[in-house]
N, CA and C of each residue as an Amber inpcrd file, in Angstrom:
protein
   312
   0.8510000  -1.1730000   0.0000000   0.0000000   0.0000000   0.0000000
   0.8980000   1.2370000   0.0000000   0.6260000   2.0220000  -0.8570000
   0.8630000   3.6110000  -0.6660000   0.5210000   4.5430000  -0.4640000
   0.7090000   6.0910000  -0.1510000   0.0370000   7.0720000   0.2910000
  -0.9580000   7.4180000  -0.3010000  -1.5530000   6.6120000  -1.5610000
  -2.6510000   6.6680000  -2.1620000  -3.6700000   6.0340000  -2.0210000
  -3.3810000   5.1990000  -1.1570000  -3.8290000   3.9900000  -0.2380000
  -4.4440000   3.8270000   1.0850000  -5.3720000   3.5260000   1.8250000
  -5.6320000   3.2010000   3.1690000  -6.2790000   1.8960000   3.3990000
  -5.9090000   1.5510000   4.1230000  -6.5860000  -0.2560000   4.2550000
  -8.1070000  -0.2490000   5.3500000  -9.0480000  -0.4930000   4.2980000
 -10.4310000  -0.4280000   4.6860000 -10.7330000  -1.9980000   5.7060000
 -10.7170000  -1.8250000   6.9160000 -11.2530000  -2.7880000   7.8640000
 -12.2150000  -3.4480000   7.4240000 -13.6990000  -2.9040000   7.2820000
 -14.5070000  -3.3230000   7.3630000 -14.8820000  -3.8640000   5.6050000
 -14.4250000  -3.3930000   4.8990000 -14.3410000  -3.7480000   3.7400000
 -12.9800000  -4.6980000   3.3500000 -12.2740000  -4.8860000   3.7640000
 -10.6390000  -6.1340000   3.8400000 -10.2960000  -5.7290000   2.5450000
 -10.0710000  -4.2820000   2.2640000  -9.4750000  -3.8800000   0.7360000
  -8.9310000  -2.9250000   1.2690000  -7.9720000  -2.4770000   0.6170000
  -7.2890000  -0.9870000   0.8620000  -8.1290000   0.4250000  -0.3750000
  -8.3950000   1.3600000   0.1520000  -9.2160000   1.9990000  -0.5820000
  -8.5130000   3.3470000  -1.0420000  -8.6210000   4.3930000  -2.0690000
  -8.1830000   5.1590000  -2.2600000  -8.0070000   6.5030000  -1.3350000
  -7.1400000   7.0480000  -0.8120000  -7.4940000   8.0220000   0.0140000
  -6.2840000   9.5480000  -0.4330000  -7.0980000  10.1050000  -1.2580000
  -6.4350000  11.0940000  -1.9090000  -6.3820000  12.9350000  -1.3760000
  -5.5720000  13.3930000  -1.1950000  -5.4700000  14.1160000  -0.4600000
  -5.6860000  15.8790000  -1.3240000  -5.7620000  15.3860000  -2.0540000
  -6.0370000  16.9960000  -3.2280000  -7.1050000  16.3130000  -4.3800000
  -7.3530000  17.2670000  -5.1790000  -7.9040000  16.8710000  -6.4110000
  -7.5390000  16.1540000  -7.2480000  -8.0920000  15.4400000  -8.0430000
  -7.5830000  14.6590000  -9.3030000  -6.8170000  15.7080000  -9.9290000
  -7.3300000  16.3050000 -10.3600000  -6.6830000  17.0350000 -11.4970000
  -5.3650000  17.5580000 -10.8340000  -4.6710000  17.9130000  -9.5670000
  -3.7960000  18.5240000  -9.1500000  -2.9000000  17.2950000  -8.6190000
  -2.5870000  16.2860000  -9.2260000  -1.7480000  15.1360000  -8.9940000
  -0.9780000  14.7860000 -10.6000000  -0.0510000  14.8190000 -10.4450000
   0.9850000  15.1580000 -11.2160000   0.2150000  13.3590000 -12.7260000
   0.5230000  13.8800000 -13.9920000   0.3750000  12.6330000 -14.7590000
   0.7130000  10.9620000 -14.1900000   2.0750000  11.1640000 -14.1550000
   2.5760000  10.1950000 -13.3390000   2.0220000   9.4830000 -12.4820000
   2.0400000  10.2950000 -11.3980000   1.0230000   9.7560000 -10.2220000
  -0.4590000   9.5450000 -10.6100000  -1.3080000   9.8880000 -11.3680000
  -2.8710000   9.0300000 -11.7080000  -2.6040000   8.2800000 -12.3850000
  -1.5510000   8.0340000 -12.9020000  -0.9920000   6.2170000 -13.2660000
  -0.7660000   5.5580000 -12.4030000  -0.1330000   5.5910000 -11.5950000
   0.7700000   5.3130000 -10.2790000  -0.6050000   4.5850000  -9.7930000
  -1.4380000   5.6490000  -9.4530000  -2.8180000   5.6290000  -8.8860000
  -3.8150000   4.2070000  -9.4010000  -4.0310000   4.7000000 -10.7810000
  -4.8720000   3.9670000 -11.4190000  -4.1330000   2.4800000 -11.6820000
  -3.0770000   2.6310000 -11.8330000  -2.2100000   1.1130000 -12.1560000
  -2.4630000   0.3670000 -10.8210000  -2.5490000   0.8130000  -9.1830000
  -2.7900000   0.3800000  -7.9800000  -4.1260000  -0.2510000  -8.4150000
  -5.3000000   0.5450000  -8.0280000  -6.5670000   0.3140000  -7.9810000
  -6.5230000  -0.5450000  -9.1810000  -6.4590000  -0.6780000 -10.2360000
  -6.7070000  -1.5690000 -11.0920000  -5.9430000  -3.1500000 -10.4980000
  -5.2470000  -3.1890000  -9.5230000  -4.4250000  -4.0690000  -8.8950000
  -5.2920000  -4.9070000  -7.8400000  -5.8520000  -3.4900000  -7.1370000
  -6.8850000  -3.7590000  -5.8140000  -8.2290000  -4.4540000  -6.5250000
  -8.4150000  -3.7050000  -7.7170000 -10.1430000  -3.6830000  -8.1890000
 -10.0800000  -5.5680000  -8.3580000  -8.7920000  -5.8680000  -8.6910000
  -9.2300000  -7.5350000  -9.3730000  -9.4530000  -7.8050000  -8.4270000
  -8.9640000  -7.9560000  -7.0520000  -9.2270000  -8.9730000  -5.9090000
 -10.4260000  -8.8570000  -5.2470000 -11.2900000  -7.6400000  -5.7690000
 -12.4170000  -7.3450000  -5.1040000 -13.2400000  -8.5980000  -5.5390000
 -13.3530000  -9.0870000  -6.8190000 -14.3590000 -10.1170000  -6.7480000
 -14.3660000 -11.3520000  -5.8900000 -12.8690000 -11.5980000  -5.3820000
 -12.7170000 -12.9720000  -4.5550000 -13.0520000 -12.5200000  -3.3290000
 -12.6170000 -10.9740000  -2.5780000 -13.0330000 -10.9620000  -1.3430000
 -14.7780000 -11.3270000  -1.3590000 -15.3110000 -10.4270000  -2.0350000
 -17.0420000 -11.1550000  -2.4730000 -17.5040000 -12.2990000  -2.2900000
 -16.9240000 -13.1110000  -2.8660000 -16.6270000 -14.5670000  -2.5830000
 -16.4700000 -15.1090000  -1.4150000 -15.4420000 -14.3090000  -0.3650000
 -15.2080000 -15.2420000   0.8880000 -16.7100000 -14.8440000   1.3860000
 -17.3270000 -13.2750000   1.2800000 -18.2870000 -12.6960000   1.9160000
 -19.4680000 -14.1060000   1.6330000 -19.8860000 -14.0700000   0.8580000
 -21.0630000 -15.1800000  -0.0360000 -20.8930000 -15.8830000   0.6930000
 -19.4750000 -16.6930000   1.1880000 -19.7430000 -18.0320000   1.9390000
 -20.1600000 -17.6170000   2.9990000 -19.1800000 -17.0380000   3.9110000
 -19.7990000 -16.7140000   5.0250000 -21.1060000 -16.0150000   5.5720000
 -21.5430000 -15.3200000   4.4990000 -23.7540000 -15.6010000   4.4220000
 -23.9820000 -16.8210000   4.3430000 -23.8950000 -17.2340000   3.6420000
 -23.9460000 -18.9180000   3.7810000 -24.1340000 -20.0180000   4.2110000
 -22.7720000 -20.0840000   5.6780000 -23.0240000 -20.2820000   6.3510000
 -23.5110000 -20.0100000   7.3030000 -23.8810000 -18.4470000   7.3750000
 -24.6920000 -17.8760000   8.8440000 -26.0530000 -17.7540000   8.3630000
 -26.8450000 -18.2810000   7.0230000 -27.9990000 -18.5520000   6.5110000
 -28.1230000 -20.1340000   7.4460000 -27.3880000 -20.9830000   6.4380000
 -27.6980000 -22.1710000   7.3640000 -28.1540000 -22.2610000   8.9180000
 -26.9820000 -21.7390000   9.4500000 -27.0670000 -21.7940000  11.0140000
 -28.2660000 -21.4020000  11.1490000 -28.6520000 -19.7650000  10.7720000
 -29.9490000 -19.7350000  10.8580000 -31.4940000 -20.8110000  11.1120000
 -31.0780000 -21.4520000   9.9860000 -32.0840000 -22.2050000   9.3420000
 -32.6170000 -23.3880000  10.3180000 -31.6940000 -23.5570000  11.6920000
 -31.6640000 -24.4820000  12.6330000 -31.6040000 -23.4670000  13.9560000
 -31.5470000 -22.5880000  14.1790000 -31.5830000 -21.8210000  15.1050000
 -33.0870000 -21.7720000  15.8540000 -32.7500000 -22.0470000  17.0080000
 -34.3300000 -21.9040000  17.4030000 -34.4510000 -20.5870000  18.3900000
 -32.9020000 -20.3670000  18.9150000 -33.1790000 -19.5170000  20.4090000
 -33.6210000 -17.6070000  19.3760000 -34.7430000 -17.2370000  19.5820000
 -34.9960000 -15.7970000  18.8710000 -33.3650000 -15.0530000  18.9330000
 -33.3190000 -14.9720000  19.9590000 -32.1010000 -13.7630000  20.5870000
 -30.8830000 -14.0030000  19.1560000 -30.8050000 -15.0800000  19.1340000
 -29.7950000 -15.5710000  18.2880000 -29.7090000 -15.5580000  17.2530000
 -31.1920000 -15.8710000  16.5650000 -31.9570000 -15.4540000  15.3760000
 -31.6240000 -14.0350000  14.9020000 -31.9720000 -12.8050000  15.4350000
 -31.7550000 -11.5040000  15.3580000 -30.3030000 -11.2950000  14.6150000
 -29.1540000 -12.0800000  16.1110000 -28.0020000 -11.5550000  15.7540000
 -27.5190000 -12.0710000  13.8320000 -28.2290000 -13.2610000  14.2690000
 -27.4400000 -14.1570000  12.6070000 -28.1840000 -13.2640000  11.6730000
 -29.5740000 -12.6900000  11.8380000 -30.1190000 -11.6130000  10.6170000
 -29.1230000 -10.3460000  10.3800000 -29.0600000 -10.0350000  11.6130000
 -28.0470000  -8.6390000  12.0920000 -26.8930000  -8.9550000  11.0990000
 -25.8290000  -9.8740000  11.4220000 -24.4690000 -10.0710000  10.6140000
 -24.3770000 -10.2200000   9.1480000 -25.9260000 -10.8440000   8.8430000
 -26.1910000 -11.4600000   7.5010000 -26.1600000  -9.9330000   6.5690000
 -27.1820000  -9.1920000   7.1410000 -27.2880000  -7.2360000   6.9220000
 -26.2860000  -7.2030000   6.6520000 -25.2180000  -7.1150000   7.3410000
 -24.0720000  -6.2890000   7.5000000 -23.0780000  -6.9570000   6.6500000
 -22.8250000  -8.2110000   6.3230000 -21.7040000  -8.6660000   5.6510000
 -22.7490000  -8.3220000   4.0720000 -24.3330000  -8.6620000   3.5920000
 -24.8550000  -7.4880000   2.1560000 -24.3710000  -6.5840000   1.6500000
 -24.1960000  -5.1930000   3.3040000 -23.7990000  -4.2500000   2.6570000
 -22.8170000  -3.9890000   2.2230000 -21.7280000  -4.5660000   2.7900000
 -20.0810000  -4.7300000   3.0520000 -20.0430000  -5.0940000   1.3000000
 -20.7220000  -5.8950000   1.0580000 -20.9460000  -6.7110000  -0.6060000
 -21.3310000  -5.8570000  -1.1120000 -22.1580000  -5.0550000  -1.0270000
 -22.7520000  -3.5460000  -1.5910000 -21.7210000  -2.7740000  -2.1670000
 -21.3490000  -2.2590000  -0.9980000 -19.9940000  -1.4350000  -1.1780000
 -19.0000000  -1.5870000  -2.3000000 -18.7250000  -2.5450000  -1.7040000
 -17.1880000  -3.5950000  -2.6410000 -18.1570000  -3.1900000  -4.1110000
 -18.8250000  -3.8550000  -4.1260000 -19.3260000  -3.6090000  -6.0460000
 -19.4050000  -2.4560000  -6.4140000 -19.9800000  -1.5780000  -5.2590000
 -19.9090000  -0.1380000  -5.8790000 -17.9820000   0.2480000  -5.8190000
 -17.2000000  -0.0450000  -5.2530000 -15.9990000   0.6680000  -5.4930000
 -15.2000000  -0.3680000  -6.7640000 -15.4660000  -1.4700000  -6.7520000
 -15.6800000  -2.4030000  -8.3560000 -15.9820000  -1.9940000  -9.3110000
 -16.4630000  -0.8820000  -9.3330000 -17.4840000  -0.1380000 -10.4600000
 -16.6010000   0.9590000 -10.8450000 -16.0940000   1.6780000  -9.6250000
 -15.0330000   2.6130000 -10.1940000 -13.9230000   2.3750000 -10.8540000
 -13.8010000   3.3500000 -12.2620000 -12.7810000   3.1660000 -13.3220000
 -11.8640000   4.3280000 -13.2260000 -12.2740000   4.5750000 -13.9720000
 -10.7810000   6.3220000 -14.3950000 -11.3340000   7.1490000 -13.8120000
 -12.7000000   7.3870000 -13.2360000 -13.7420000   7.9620000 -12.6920000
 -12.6630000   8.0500000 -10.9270000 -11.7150000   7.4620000 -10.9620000
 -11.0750000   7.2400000  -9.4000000 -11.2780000   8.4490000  -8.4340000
 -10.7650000   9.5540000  -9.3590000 -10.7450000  10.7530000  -8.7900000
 -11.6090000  11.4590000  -8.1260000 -13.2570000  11.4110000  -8.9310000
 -13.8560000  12.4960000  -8.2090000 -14.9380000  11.0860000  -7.2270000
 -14.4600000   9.6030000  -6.9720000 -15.2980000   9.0350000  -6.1530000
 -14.2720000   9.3640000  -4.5120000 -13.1780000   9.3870000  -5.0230000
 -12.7470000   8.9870000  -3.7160000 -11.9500000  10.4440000  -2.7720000
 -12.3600000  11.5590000  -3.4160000 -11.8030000  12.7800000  -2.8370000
 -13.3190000  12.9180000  -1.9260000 -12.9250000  12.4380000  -0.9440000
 -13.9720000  12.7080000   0.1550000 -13.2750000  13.8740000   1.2180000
């Protein structure tokens, strides 16, 4: 990872974290840039993948779960590892477009 870089926890990708404008980063560097993310973007579909299983298996468990309380939580995690999948596709989606998604 580089200073163009920050490693997203909750997403298990490193994400762009740019500190000026696109346009005010030298040629070089939105190669630099884009040659990364195009690096990161492939592995996004396998992290997806580990996500899927692990719904998966917290569907199953579900599916035998009798205690409510418990029920909730496995709905709760199931939510949360969707959106996590959400995400990832939407930053999957970003192309040369890098610039004006990730100047937050």
């Amino acid at each position: 990872m580089n200073e163009f870089f920050r490693q997203d926890n909750r997403l298990g990708i490193p994400i762009p974290h740019l500190s000026q404008s696109w346009e005010d980063y030298s040629v070089e560097n939105q190669q630099a840039i884009l040659f990364n993310w195009e690096k990161i973007r492939g592995k996004i579909p396998d992290r997806i993948a580990e996500l899927e299983k692990i719904i998966n298996q917290k569907q199953a468990a579900l599916s035998d779960e009798g205690n409510f309380e418990r029920s909730c939580q496995l709905n709760s995690e199931i939510a949360e590892l969707a959106s996590i999948i959400n995400d990832l596709w939407l930053w999957y989606r970003t192309h040369q477009d890098i610039g004006s998604k990730v100047h937050q």
